[in-house]
N, CA and C atoms as a LAMMPS dump frame, in Angstrom:
ITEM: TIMESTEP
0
ITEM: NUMBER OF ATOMS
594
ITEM: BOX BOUNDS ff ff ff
-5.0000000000000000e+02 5.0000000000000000e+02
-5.0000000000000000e+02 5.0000000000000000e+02
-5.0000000000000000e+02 5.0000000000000000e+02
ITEM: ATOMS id mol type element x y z
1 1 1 N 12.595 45.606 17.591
2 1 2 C 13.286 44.359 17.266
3 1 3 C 14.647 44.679 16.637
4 2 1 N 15.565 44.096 17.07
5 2 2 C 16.943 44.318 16.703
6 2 3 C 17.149 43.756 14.844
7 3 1 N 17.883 44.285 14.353
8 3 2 C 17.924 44.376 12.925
9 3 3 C 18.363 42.88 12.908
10 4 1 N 19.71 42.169 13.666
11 4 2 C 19.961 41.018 13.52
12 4 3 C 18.607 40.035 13.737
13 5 1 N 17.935 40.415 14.299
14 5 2 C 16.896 39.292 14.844
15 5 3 C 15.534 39.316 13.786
16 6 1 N 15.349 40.924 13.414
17 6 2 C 14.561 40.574 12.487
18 6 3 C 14.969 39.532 11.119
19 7 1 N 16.041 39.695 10.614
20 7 2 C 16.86 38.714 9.623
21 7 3 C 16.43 37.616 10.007
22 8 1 N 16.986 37.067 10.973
23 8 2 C 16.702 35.946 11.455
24 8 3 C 15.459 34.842 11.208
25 9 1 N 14.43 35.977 12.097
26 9 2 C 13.467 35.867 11.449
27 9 3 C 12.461 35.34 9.99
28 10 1 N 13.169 36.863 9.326
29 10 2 C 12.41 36.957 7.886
30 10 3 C 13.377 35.277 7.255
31 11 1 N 14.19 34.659 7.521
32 11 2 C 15.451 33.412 7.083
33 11 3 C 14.214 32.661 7.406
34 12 1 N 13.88 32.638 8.542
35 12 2 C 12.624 31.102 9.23
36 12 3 C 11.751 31.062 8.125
37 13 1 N 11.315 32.222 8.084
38 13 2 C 9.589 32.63 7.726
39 13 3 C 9.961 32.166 5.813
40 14 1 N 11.339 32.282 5.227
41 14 2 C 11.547 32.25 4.052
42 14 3 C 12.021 30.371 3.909
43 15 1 N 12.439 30.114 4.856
44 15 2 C 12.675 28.822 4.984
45 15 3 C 11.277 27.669 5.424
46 16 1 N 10.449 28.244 6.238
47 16 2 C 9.419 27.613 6.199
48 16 3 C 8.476 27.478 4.55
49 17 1 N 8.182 28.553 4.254
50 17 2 C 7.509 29.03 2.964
51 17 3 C 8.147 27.972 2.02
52 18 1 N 9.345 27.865 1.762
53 18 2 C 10.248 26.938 0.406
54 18 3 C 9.899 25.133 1.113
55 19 1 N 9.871 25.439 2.395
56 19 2 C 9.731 23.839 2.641
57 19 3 C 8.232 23.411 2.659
58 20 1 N 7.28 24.263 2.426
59 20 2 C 5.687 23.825 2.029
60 20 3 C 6.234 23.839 0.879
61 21 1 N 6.451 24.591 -0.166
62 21 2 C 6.152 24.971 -1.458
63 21 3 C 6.905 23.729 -1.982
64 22 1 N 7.961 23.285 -1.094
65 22 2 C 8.304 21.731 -2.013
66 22 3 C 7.934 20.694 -1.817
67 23 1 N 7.265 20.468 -0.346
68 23 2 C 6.615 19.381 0.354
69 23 3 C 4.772 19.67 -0.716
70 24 1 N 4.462 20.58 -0.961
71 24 2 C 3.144 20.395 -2.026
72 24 3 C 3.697 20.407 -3.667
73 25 1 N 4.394 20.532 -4.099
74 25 2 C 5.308 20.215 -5.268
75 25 3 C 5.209 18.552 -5.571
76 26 1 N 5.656 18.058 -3.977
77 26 2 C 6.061 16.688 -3.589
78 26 3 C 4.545 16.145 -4.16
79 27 1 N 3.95 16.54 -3.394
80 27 2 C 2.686 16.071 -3.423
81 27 3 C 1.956 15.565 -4.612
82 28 1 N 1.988 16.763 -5.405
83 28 2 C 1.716 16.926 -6.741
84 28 3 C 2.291 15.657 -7.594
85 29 1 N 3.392 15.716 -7.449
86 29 2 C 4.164 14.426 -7.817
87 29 3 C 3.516 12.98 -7.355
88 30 1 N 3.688 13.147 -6.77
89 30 2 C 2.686 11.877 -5.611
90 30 3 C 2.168 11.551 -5.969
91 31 1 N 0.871 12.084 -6.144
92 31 2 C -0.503 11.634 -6.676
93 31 3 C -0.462 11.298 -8.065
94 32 1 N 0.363 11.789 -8.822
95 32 2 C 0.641 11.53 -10.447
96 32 3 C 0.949 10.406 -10.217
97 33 1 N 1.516 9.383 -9.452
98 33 2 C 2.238 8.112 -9.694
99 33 3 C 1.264 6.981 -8.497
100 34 1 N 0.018 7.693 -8.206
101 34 2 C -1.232 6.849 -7.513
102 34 3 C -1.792 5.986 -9.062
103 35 1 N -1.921 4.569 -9.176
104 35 2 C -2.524 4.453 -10.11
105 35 3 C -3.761 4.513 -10.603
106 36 1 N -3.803 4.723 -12.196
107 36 2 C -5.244 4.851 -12.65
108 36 3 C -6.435 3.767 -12.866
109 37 1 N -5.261 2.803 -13.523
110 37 2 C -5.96 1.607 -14.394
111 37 3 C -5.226 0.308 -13.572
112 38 1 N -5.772 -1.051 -13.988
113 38 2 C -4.538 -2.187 -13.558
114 38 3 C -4.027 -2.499 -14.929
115 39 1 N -2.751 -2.118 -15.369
116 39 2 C -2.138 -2.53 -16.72
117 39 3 C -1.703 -3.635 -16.753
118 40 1 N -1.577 -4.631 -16.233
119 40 2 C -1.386 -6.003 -15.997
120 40 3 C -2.601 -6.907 -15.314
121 41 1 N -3.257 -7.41 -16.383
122 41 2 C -4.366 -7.999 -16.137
123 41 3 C -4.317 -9.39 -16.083
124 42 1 N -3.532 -9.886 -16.931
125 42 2 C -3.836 -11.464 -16.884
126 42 3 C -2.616 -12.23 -16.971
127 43 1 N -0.911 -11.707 -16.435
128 43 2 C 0.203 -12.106 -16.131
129 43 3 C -0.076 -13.445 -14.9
130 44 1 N 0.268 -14.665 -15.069
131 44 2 C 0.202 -15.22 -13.728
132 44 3 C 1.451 -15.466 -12.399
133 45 1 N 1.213 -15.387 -11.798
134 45 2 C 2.079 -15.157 -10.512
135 45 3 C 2.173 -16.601 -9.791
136 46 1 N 3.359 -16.651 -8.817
137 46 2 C 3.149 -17.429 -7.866
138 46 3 C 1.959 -17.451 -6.642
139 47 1 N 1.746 -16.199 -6.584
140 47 2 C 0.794 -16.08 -5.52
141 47 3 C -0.086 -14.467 -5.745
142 48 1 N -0.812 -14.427 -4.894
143 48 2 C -2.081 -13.097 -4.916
144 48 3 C -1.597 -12.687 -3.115
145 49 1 N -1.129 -11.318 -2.924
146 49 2 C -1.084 -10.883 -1.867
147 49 3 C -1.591 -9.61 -1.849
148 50 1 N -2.982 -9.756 -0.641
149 50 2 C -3.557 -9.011 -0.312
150 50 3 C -3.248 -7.981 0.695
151 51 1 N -2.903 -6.71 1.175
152 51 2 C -2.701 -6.108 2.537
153 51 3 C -4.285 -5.771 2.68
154 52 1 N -4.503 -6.137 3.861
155 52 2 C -5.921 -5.814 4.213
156 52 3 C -6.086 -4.006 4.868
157 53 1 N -6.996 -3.455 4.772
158 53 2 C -7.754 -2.147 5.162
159 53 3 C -8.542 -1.94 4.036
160 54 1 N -9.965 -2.518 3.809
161 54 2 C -10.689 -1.997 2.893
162 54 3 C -11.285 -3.661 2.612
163 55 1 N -12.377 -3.655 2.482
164 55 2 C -13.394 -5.094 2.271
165 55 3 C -12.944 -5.772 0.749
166 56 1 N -13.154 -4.592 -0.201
167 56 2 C -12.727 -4.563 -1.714
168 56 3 C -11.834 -5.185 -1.98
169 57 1 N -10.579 -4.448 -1.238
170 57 2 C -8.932 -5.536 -1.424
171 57 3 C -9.517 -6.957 -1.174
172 58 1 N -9.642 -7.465 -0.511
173 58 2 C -9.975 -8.867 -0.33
174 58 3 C -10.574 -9.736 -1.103
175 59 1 N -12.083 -8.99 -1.447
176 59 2 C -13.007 -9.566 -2.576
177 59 3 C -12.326 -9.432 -3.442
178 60 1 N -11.114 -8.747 -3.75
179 60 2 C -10.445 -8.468 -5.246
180 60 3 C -9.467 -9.662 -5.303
181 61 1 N -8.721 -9.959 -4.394
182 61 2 C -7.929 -11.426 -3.92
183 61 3 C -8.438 -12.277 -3.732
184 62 1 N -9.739 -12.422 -3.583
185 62 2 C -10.359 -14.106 -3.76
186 62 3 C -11.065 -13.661 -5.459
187 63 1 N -11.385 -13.012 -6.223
188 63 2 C -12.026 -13.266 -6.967
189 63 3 C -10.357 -13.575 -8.11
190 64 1 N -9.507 -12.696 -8.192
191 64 2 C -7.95 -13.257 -8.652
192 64 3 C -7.659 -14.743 -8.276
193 65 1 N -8.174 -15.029 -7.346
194 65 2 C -7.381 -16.254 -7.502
195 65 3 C -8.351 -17.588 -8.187
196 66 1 N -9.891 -16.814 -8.076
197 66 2 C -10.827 -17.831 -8.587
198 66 3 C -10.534 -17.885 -9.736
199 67 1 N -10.08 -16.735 -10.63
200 67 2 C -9.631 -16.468 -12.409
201 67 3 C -8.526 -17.399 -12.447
202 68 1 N -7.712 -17.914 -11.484
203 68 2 C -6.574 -18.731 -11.391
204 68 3 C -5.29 -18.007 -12.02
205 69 1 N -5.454 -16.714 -11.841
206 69 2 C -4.212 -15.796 -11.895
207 69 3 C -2.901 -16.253 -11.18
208 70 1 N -3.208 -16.901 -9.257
209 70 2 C -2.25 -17.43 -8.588
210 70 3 C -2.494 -19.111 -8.272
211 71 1 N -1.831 -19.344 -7.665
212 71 2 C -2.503 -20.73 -7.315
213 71 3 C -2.683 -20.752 -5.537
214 72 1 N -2.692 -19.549 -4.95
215 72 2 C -2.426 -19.155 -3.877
216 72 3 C -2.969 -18.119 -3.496
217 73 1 N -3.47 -17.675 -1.869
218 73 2 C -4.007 -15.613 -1.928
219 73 3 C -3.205 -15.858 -0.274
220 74 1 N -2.449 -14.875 -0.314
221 74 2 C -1.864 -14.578 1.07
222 74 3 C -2.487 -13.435 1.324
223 75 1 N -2.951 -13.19 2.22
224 75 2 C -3.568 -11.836 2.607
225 75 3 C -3.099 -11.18 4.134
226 76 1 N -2.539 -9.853 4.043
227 76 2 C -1.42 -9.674 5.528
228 76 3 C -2.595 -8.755 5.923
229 77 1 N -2.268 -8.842 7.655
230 77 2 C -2.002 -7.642 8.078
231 77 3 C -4.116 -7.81 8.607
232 78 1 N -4.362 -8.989 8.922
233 78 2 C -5.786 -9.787 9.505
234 78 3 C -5.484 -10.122 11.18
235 79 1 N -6.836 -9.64 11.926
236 79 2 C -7.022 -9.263 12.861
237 79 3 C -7.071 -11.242 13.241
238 80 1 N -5.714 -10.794 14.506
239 80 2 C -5.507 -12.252 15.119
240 80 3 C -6.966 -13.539 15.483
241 81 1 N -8.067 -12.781 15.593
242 81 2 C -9.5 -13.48 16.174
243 81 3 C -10.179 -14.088 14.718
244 82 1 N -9.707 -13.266 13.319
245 82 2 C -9.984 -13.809 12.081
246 82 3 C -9.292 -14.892 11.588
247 83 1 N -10.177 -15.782 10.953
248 83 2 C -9.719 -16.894 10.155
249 83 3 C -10.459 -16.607 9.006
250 84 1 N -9.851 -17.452 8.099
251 84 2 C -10.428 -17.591 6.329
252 84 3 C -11.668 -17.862 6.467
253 85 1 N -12.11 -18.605 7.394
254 85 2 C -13.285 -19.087 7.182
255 85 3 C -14.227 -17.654 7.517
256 86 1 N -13.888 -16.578 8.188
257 86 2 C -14.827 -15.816 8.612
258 86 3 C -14.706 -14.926 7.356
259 87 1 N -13.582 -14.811 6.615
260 87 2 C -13.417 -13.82 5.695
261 87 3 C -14.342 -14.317 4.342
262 88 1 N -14.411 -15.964 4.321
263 88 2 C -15.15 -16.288 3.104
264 88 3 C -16.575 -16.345 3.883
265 89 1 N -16.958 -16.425 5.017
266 89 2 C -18.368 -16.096 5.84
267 89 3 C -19.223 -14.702 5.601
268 90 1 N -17.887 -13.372 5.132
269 90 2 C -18.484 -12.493 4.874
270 90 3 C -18.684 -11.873 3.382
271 91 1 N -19.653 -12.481 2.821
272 91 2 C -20.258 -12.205 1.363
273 91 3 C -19.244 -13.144 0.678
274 92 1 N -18.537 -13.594 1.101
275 92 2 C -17.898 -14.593 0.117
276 92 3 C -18.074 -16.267 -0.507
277 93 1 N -19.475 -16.941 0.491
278 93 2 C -19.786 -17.912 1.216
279 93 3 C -19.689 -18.671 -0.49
280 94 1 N -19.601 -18.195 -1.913
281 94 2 C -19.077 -18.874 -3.052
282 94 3 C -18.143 -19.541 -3.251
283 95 1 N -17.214 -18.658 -2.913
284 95 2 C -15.643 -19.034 -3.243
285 95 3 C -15.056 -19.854 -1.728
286 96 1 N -15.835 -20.799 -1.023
287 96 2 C -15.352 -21.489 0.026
288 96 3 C -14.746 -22.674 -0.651
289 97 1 N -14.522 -23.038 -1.476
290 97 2 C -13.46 -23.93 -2.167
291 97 3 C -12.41 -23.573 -2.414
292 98 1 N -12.344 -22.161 -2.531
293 98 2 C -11.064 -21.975 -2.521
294 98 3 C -10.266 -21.898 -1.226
295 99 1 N -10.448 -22.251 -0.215
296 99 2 C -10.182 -22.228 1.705
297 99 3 C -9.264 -22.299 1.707
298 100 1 N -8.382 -23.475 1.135
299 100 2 C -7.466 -24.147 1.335
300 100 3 C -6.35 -23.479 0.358
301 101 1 N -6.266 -22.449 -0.364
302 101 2 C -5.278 -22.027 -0.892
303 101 3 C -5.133 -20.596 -0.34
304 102 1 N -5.754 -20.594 0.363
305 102 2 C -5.734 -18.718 1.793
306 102 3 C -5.361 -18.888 2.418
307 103 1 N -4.017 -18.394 2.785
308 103 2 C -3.403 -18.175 3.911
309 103 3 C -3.4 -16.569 4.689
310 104 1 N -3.641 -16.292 5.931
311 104 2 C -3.785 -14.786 6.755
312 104 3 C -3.21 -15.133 7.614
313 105 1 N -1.998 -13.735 7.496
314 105 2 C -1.007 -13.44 8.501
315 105 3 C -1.588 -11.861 9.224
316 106 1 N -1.272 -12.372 10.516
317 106 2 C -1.705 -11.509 11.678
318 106 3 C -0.701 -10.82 12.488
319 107 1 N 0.601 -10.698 11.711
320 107 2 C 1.475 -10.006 12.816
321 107 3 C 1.881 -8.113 12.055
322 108 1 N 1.089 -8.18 11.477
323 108 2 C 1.501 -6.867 10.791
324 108 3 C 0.161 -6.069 11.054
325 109 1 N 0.966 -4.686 11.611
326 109 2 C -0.001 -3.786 11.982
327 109 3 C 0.102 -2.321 11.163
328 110 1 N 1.077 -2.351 10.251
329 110 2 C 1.211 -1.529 9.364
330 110 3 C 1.747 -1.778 8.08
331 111 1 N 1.858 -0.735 7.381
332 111 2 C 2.767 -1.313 5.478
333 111 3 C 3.844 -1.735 5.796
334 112 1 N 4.989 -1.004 6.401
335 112 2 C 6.074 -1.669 6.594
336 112 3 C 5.762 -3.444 7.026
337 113 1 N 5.182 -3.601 8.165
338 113 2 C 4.859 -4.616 8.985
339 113 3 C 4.32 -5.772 7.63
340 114 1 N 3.317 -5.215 6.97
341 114 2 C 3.182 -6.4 5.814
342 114 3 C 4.028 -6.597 5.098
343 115 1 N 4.974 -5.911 4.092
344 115 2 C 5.988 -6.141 3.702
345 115 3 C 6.739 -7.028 4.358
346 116 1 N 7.134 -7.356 5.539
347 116 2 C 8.191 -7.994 6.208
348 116 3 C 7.035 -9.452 6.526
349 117 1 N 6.462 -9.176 7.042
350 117 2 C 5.229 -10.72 6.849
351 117 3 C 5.27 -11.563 5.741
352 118 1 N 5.039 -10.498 4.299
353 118 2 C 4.537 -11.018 3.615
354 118 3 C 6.164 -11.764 3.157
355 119 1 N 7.738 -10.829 2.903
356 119 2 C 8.221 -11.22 2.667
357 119 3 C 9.1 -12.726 3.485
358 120 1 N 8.427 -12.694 4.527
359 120 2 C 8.725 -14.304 5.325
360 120 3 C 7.815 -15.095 4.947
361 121 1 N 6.601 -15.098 4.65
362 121 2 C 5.709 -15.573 3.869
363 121 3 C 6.153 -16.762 2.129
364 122 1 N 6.47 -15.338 1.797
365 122 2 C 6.909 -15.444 0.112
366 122 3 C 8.099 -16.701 0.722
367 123 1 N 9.246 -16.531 1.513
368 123 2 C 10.275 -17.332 1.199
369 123 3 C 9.626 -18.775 2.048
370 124 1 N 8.925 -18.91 3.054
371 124 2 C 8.72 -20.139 3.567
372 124 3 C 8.008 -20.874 2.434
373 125 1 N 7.516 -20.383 1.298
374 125 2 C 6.605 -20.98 0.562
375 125 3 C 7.064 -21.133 -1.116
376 126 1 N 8.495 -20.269 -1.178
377 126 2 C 9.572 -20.136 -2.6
378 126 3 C 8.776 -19.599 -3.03
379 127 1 N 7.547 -18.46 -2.79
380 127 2 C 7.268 -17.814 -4.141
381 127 3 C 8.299 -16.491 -4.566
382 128 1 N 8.155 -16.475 -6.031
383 128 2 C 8.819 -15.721 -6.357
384 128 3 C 8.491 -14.41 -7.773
385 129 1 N 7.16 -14.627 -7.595
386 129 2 C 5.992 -13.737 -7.931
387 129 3 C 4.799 -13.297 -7.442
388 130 1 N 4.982 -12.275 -7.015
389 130 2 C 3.433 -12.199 -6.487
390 130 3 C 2.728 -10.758 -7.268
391 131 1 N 1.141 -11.147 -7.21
392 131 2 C 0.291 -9.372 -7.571
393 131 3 C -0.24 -9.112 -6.484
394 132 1 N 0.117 -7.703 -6.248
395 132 2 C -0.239 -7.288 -4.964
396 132 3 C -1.472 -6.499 -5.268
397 133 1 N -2.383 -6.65 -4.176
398 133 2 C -3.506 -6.089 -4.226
399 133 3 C -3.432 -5.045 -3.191
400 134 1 N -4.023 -4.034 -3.14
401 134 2 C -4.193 -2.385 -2.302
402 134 3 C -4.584 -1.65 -3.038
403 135 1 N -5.575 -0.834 -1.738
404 135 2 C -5.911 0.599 -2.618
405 135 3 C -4.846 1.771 -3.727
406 136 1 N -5.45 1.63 -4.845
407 136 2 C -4.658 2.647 -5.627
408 136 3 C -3.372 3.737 -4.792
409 137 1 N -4.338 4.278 -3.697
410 137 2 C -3.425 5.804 -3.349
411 137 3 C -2.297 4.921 -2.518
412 138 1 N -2.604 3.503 -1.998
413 138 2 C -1.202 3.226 -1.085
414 138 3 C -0.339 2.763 -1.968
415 139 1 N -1.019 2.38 -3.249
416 139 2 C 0.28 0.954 -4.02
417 139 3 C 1.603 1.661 -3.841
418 140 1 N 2.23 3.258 -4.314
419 140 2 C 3.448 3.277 -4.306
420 140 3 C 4.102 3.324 -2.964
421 141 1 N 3.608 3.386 -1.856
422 141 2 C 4.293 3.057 -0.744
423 141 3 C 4.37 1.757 -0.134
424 142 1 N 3.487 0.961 -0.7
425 142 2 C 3.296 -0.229 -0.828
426 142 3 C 3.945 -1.215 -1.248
427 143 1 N 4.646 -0.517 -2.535
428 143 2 C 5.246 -1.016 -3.802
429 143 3 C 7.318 -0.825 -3.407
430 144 1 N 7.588 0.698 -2.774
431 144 2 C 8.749 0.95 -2.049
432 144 3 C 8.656 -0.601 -1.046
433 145 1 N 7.947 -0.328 0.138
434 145 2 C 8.397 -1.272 1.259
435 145 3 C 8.484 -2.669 1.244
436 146 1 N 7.639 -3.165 0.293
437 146 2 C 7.884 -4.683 -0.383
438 146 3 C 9.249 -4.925 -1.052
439 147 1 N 9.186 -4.228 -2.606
440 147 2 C 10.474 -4.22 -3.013
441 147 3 C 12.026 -3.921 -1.991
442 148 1 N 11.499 -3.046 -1.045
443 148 2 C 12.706 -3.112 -0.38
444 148 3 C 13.141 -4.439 0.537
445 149 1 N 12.036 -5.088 1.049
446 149 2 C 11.876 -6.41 2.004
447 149 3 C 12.139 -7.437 0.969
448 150 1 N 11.733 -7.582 -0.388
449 150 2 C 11.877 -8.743 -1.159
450 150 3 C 12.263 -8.255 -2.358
451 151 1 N 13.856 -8.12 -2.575
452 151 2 C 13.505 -7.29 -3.878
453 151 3 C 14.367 -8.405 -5.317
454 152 1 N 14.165 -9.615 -4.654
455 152 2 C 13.978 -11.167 -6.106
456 152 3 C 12.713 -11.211 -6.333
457 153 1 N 11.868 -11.182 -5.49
458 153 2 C 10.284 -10.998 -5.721
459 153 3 C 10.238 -10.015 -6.785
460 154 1 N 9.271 -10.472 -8.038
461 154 2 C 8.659 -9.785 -8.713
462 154 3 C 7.129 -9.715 -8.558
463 155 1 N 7.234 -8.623 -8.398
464 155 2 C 5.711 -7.96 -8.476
465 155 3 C 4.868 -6.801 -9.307
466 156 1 N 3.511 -7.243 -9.61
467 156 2 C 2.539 -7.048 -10.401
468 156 3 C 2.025 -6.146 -9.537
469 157 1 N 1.488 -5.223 -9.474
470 157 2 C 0.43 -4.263 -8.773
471 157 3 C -0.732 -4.171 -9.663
472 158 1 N -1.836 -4.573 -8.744
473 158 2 C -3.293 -4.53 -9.158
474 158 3 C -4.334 -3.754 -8.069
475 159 1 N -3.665 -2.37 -8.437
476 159 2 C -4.701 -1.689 -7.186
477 159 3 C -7.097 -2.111 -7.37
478 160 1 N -6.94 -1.705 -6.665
479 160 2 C -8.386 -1.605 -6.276
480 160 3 C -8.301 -0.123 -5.698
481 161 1 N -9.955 0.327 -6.109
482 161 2 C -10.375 2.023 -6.202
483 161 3 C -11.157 2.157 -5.497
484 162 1 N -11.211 2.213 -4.698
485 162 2 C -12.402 2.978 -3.298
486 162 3 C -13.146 3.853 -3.93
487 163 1 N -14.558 4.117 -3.743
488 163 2 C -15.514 4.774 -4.484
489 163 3 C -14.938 6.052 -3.527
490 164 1 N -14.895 5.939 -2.226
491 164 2 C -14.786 7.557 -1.843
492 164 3 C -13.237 7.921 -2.213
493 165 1 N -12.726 7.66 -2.775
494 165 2 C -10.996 8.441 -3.291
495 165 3 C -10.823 8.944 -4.461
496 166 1 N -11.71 10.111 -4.572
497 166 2 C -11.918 10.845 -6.041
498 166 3 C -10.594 10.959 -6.654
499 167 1 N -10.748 10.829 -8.145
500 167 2 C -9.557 10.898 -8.977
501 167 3 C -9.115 12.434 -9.138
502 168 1 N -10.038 13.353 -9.212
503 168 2 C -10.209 14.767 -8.977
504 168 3 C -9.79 15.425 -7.408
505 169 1 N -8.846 15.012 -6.893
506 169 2 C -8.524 14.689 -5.523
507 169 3 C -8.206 15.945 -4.618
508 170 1 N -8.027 17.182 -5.896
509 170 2 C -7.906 18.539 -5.118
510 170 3 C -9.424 19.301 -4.735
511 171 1 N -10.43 18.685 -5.119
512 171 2 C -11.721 19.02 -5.209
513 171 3 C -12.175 18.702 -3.978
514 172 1 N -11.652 17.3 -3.731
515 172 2 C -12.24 16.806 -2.38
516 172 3 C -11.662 16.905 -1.025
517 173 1 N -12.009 17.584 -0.158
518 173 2 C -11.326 17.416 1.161
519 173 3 C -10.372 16.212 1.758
520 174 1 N -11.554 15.05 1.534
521 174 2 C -11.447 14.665 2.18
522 174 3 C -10.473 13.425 1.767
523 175 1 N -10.304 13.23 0.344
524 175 2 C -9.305 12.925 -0.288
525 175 3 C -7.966 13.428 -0.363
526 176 1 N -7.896 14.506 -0.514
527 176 2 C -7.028 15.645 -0.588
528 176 3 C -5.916 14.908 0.585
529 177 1 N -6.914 15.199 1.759
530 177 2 C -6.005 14.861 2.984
531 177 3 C -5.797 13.313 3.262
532 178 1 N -6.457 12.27 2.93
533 178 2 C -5.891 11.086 2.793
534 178 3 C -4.359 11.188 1.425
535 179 1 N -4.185 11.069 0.771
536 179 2 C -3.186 11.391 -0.225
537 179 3 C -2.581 12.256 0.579
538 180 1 N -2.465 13.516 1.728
539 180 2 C -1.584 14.288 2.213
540 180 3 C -0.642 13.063 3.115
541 181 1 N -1.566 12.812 3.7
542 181 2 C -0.955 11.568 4.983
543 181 3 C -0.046 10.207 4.603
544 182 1 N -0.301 9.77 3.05
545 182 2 C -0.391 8.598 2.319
546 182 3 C 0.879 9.506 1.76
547 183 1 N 1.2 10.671 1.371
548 183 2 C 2.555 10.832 0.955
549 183 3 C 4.148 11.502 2.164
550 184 1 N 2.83 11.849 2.753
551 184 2 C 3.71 11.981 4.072
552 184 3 C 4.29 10.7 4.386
553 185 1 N 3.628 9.666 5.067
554 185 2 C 4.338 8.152 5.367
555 185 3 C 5.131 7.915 4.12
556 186 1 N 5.078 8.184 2.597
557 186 2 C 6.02 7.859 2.076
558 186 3 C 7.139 8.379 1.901
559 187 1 N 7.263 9.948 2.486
560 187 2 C 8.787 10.187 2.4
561 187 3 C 9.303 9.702 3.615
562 188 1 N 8.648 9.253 4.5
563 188 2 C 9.491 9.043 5.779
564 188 3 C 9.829 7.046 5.328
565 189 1 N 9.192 6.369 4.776
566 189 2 C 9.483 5.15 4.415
567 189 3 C 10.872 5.796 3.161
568 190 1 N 10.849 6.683 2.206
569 190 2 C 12.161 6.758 1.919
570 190 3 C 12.783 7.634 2.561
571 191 1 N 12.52 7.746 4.069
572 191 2 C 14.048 8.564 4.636
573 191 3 C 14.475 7.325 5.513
574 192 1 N 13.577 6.28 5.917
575 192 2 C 14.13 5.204 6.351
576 192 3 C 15.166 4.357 5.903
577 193 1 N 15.097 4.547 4.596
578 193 2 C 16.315 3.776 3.754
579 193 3 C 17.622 4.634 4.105
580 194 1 N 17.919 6.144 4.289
581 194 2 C 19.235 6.772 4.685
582 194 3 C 19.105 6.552 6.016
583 195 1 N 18.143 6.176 6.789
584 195 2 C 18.218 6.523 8.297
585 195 3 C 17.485 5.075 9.004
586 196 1 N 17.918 3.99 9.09
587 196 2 C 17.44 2.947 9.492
588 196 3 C 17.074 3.063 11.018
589 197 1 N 17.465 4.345 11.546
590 197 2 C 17.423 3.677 13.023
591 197 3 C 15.699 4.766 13.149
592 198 1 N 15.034 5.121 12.215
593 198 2 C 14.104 6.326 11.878
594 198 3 C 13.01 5.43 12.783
């Protein structure tokens, strides 16, 4: 191997190495700013917005709004064939009085996608508070793409904790790598802000 080429080389192999070692640095960081607790418990809002993936988020947005935290539960990002009525059909069949203050939007198929729902949402309806409900490990990417879509909206974050998303998260595989993926999508949601056409 030619002396220039080995250089070359050993440059990749030294340049790959620094770009893990800061992309798990990153990481590290990351997960420090997944929340622990909900520190805002009983602030009231204009509204309760739910992003749906996980049964919990939901039951956590109808039981908020039964406390009368909002006077409202928007919940994004519900499969077009669902209505409220099927969502309070499943284990919820209590809180069917509250029907009429649930609204589910169906055009969002990802975080970005709810953010932009929710924030056409928020303005057809003047709210101008909402607590957002999501799993702990998404709120801060959660928390970026909203604020960036609505950022007069003030918002409360009230994660909900999935029993399988250990807090001990280097222990678990299988956590580990949800939080890998969950901070991956978030540097690319902040490289979207320098690079809109991303």
């Amino acid at each position: 191997m030619a002396p220039s080429t080995s250089r070359t080389l050993r440059l990749i192999i030294l340049g790959i190495s620094l770009a893990v070692l800061f992309w798990m640095a990153g990481l590290i960081s990351h997960a420090q700013k997944v929340p622990e607790t909900v520190l805002n418990i009983s602030e009231r809002t204009d509204a309760i917005v739910v992003l749906t993936g996980g049964s919990e988020r939901i039951a956590k947005g109808v039981e908020l709004l039964e406390r009368e935290l909002a006077s409202q539960l928007f919940i994004s990002g519900v499969a077009p064939s669902v209505t409220v009525a099927d969502l309070l059909s499943a284990g919820l069949q209590s809180q069917k009085k509250l029907r009429g203050k649930i609204t589910v939007g169906s055009e969002a198929e990802d975080t970005p996608g709810n953010a932009i729902e929710t924030a056409i949402w928020a303005l057809d309806n003047s709210v101008r508070s909402i607590r957002l409900v999501t799993a702990a490990y998404h709120m801060p990417r959660a928390l970026l793409e909203l604020e960036r879509t609505m950022p007069a909206v003030k918002i409360i974050p009230h994660p909900v904790f999935p029993e399988q998303v250990k807090a001990d998260w280097w222990l678990y595989p299988g956590t580990a790598s949800l939080l890998a993926r969950e901070y991956s999508k978030y540097l690319y949601s902040i490289a979207k802000q320098w690079a809109p056409t991303l």
